[in-house]
C-alpha positions as CSV (number, residue, x, y, z in Angstrom):
1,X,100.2,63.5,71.7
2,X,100.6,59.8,71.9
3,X,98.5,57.4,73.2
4,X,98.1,57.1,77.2
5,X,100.1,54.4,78.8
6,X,98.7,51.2,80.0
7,X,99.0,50.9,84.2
8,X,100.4,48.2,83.8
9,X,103.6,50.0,81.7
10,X,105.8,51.8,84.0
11,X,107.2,54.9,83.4
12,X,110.2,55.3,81.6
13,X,112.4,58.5,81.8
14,X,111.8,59.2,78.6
15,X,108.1,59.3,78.8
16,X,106.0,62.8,78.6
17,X,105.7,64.1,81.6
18,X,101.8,64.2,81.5
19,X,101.9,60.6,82.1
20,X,102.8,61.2,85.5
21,X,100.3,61.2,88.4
22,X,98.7,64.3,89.0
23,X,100.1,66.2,85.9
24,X,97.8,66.0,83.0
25,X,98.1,67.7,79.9
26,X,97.6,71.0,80.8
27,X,100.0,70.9,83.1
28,X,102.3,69.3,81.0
29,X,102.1,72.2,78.5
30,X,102.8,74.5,81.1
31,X,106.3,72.8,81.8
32,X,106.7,72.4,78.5
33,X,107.4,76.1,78.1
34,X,110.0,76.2,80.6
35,X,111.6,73.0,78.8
36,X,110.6,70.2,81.0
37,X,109.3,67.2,78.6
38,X,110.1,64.3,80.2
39,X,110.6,62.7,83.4
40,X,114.7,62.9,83.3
């Protein structure tokens, strides 16, 4: 995976959606299997 954004970066719709609070990577692969990547 790519590196972790920096807080001070915001979030862009395109980013993975384990960047977003409270998500995570394992999470994130979880969603990833019903096709949810990114945030849009």
């Amino acid at each position: 995976m790519g590196a972790q954004p920096t807080s001070s970066k915001k979030l862009s719709l395109d980013d993975p959606l384990q960047f977003i609070k409270g998500v995570g990577p394992k999470r994130a692969d979880l969603l990833k299997k019903i096709n949810l990547e990114t945030v849009s």
